[in-house]
C-alpha positions in Angstrom: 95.8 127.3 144.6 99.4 126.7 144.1 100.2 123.1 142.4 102.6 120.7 144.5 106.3 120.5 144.1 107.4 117.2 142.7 106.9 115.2 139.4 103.2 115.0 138.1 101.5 112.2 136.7 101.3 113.7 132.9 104.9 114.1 133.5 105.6 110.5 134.7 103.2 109.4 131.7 104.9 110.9 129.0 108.2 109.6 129.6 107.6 106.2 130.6 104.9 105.5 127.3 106.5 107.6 124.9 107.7 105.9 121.7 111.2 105.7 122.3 110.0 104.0 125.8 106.9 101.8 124.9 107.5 101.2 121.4 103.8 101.3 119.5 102.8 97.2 119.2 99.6 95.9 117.8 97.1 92.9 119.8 94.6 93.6 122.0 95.3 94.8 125.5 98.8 96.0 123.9 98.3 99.6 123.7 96.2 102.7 122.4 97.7 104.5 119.5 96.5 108.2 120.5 96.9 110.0 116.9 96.4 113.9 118.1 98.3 115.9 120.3 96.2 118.2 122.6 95.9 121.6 121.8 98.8 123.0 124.3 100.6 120.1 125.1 104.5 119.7 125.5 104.6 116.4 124.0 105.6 116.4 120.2 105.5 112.9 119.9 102.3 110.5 120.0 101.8 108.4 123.3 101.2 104.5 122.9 99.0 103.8 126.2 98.0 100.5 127.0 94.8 99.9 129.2 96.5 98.6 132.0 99.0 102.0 133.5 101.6 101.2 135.9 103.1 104.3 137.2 104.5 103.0 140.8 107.3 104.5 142.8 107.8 107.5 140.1 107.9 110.2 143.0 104.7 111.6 141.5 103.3 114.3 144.0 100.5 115.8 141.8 98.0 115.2 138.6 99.4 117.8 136.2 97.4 119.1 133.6 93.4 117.2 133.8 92.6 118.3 129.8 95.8 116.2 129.0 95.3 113.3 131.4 91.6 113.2 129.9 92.6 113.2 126.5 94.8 110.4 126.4 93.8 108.1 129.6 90.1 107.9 128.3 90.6 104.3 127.3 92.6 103.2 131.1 90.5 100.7 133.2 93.4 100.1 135.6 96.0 102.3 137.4 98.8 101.5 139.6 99.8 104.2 141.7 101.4 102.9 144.5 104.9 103.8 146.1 104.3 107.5 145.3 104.0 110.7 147.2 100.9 111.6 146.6 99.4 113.5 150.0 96.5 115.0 149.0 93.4 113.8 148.3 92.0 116.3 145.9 95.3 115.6 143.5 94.2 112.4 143.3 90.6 113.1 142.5 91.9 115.3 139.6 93.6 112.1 138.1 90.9 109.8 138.9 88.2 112.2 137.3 90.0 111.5 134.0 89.6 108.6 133.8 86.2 107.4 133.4 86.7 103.6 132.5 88.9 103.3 135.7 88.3 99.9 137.7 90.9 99.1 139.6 93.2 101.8 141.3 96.1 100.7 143.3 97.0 103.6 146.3 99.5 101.6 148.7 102.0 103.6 149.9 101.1 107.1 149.4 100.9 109.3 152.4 97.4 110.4 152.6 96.6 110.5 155.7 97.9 114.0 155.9 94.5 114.9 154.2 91.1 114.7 154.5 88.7 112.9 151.9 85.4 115.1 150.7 82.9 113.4 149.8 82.9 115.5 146.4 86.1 114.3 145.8 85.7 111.2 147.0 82.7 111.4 143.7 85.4 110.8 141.2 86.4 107.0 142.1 82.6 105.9 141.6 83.2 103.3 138.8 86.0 102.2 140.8 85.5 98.0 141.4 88.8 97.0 143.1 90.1 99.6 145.7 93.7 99.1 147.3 94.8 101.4 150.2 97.8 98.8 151.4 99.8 101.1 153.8 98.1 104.7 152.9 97.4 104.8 156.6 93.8 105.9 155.3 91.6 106.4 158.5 88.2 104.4 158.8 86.4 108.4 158.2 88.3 108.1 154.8 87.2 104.7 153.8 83.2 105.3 155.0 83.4 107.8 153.0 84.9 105.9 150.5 82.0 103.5 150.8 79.7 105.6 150.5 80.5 107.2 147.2 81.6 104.3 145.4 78.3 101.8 144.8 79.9 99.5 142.7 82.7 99.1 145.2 83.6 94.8 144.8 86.7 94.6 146.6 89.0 96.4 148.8 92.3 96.4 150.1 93.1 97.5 154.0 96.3 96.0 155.2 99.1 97.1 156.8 97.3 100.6 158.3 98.3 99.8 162.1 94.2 99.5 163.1 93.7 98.0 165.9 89.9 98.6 165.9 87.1 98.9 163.3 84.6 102.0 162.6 81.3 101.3 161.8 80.4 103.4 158.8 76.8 104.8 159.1 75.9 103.0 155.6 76.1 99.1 154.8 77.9 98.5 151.4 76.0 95.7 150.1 78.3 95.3 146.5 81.8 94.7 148.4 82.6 90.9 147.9 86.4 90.6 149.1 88.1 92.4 152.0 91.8 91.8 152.3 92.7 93.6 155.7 95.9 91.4 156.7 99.2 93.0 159.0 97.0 95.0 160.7 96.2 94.6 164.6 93.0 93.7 165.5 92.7 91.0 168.2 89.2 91.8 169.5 86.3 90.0 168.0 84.3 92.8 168.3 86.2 94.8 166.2 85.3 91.9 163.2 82.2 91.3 163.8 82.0 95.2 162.7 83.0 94.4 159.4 80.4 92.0 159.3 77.7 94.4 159.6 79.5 96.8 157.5 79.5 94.4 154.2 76.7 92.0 154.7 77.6 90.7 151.0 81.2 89.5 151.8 82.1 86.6 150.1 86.0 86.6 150.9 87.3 88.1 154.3 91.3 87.8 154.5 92.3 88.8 157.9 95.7 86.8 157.9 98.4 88.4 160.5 95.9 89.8 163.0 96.5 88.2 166.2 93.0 87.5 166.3 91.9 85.9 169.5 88.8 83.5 170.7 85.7 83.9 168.5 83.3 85.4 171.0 80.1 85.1 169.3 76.7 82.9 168.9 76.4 80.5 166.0 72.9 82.2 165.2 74.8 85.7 165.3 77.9 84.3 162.9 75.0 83.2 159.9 73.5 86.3 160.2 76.8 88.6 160.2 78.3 86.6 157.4 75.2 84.9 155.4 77.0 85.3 152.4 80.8 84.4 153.4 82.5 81.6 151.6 85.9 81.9 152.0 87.9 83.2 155.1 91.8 83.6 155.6 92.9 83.2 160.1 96.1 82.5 159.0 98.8 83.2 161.9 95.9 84.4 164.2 97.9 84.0 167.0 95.3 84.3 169.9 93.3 81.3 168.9 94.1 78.6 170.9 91.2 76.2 171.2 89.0 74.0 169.1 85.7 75.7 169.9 86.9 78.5 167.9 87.4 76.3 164.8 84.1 74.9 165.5 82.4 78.3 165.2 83.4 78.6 161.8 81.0 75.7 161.2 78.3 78.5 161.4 78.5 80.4 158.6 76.2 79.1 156.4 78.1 79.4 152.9 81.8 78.6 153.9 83.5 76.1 151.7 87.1 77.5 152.0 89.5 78.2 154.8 93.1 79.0 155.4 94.7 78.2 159.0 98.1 78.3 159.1 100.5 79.3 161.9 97.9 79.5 164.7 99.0 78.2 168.1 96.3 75.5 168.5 97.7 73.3 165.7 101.2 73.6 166.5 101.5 70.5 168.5 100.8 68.6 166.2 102.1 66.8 162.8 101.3 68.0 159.5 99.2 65.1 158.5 97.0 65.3 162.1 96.6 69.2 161.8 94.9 68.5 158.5 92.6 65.4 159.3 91.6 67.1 162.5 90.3 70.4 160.5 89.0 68.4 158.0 86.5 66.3 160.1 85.7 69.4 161.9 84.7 71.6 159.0 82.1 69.1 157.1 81.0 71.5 154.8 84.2 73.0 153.4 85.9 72.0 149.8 89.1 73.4 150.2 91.6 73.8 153.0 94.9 76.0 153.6 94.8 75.9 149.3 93.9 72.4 148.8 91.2 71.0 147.5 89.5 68.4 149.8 88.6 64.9 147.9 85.8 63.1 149.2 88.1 60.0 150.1 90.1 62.5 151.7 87.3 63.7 154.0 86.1 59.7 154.8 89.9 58.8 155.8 89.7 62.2 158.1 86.6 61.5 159.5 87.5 58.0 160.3 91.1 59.2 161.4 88.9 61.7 163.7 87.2 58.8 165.1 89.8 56.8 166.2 91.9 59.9 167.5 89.1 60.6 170.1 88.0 57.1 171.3 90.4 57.1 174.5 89.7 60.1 175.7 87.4 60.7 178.8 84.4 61.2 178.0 84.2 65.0 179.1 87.3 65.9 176.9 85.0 64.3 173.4 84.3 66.7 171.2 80.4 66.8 170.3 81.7 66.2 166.7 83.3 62.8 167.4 79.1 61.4 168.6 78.0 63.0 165.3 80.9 60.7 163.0 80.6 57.1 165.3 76.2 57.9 164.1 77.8 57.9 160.5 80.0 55.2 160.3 79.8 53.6 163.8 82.2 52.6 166.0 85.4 52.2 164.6 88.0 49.2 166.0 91.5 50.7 166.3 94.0 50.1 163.7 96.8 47.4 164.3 100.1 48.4 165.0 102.6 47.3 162.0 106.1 47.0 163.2 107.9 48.1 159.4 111.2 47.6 161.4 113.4 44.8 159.5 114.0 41.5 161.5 117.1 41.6 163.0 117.1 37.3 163.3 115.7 34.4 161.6 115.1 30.7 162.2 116.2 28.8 159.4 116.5 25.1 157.5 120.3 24.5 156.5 120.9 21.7 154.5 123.8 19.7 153.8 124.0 16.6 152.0 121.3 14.6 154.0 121.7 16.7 157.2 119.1 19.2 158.3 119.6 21.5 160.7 117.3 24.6 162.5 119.7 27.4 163.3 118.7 31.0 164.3 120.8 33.5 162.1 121.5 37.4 162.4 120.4 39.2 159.4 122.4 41.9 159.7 125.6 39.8 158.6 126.8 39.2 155.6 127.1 36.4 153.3 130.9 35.8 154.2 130.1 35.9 157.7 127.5 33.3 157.6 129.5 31.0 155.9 132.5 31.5 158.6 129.5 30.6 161.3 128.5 27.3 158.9 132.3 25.9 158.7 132.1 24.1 161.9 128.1 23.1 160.7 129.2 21.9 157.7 132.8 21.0 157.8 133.9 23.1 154.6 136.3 26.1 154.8 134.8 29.2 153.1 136.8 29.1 150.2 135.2 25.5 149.1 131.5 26.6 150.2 128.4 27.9 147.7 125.5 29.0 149.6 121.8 28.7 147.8 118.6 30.5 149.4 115.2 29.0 149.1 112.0 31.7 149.7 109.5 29.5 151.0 107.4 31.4 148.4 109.8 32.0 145.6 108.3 30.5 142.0 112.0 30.0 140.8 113.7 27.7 143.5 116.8 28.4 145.3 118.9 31.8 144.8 123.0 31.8 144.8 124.1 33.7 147.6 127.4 35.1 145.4 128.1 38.4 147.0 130.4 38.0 150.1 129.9 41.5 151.1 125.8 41.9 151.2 124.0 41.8 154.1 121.7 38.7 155.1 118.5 41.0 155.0 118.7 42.2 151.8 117.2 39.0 150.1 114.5 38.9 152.6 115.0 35.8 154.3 112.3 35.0 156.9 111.4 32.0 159.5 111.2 28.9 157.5 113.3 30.0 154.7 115.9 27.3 154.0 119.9 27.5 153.5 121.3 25.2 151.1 125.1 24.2 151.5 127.0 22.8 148.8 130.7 22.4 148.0 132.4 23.8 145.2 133.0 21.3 142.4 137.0 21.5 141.4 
């Protein structure tokens, strides 16, 4: 069989880790000093290959020659391949055969959906852990059987492959623990409740940009499609729409962390009701949209939760809100503060042995009061000191000095008192 045109991956290898390029350096992670040439090889010089290989967008269509890629890749645990143009399967196989410490392997990008996966090829990623086919366009035949040659399979990586429904593969995969399937199109529940049965062992299901709609399913059917799921990811599910659908999540037994951002059903409302609202709802979760939720946190929610229901009709009342008023009880709503300034108070001005009540704008200044005292007092400006007395002030009267600051700014309030003296020539 002829080999493909393009640049191979022992050709991409040896010019991006050769010496003059990746300079030998000592540590642990930092490289692999390989001290023999194979028998054969072009390369004159010794590679310097570090665990980790990162060999994404290099044009690479094809493996090159396997005794070399075995030779010095022994030692790799994690290759990124991504942004390549690798279209066939069995190229890939030839690399991945290679390398038997290989863990993670990072495919986004390639175009191999132009070929079929055999299961004998499919063989060579069995130590494979962490699995990323972002935007190979890989069809659900290629990841079943995927699945069901990889048994130590913990996490795997389906976005942005247009699906807009889910093929149940004929095996369960028991050891996958994380699925990120975001930017893809699947709207149906059905199609999710697939992936349930699929991985019974999912701990982590990130199906952000989905346009998921309503959750169309019992709670005894959620616990047992997820028994194990503890973190899930709706974010800009733009179908959901009502609260029932949040409630639902309630049913899987082992959740403790959620991310809902960008879904219709919130959008009405402020940042701070969005997350009280969720929080109250959700009793067992620990962290929300990234944030860990503090037990004072939840009480204030709860409470908050409480009070935000209490006027509504009774048909409209969330079953939650009878479940918090058993907790804490009925709650008495909170009093309206008005935090706006006063714009007027009534004051004591004295002068000499006069005393007089006047109502005064706050918003004027000091020169301005004394131009309204003048007739009061019978003082021109110029010969006027004004003193302020807080009816609560340890220290005793203030000087009002600066002509140009407003009456508010020292807080004056009802009762205060206004002391008028002349100015000693």
């Amino acid at each position: 069989m002829d080999q493909p045109s393009g640049r191979s991956f022992m050709q991409v290898l040896c010019e991006k880790y050769s010496p003059e390029n990746f300079p030998y350096r000592r540590g642990p992670g930092m490289g692999v000093h390989v001290p023999a040439t194979p028998q054969g090889s072009p390369m004159k010089d010794r590679l310097n290959l570090p665990s980790v290989l990162v060999l994404n967008s290099c044009g690479i269509t094809c493996a090159g020659d396997e005794n070399e890629i075995a030779a010095f890749c022994a030692h790799v645990s994690e290759l990124d391949l991504s942004d390549n143009k690798l279209e066939d399967w069995h190229e890939v196989s030839k690399i991945v055969s290679n390398v038997p410490h290989l863990e993670f392997l990072n495919l986004s990008s390639n175009p191999l959906s132009l070929s079929v996966l055999e299961r004998r090829c499919a063989g060579s990623f069995a130590g494979v852990r962490k699995l990323v086919l972002n935007n190979s366009k890989a069809s659900w035949e290629t990841v079943h059987t995927i699945l069901q040659e990889l048994p130590d399979l913990e996490e795997l990586f389906l976005c942005l492959n247009d699906y807009e429904t889910v093929s149940c593969s004929p095996v369960c995969c028991q050891s996958l623990k994380l699925l990120h399937i975001t930017d893809n199109n699947l709207q149906d529940w059905t199609e999710i409740r697939k992936l349930g049965i699929m991985f019974p062992s999912l701990d982590t299901l990130i199906l952000a940009n989905n346009n998921l709609t309503t959750i169309e399913e019992s709670e005894d059917s959620l616990a047992r499609l997820f028994p194990n799921l503890r973190s899930i990811n709706l974010h800009k599910s733009a179908g959901l729409h009502c609260w029932e659908d949040i409630d639902k999540l309630n049913s899987f037994p082992k959740l403790e962390e959620v991310k809902l951002l960008g879904i219709p059903l919130l959008q009405s409302y402020t940042t701070e009701e969005r997350r009280k609202l969720l929080i109250a709802r959700l009793p067992s979760i620990v962290k929300l949209n990234g944030s860990i939720v503090a037990d004072g946190e939840r009480e204030d929610s709860e409470r908050f939760f409480i009070r935000y229901y209490m006027e509504f009709p009774e048909e409209e009342v969330p079953f939650r809100y009878h479940e918090l008023v058993t907790k804490y009880g009925k709650l008495e709503p909170l009093a309206v503060v008005d935090l706006r300034p006063q714009s007027s108070a009534k004051v004591e001005v004295h002068f000499q042995d006069k005393v007089e009540e006047m109502s005064i704008r706050l918003d004027q200044t000091v020169a301005e009061l004394k131009k309204h005292l003048k007739t009061v007092v019978q003082l021109s400006t110029s010969n006027m000191l004004l003193f302020y007395l807080d009816q609560e002030a340890p220290f005793g009267p203030e000087e009002l000095k600066s002509s140009s600051r407003a009456l508010h700014s020292y807080g004056i309030r009802d009762g205060d008192k206004i002391y008028v003296e002349p100015r000693m020539k």
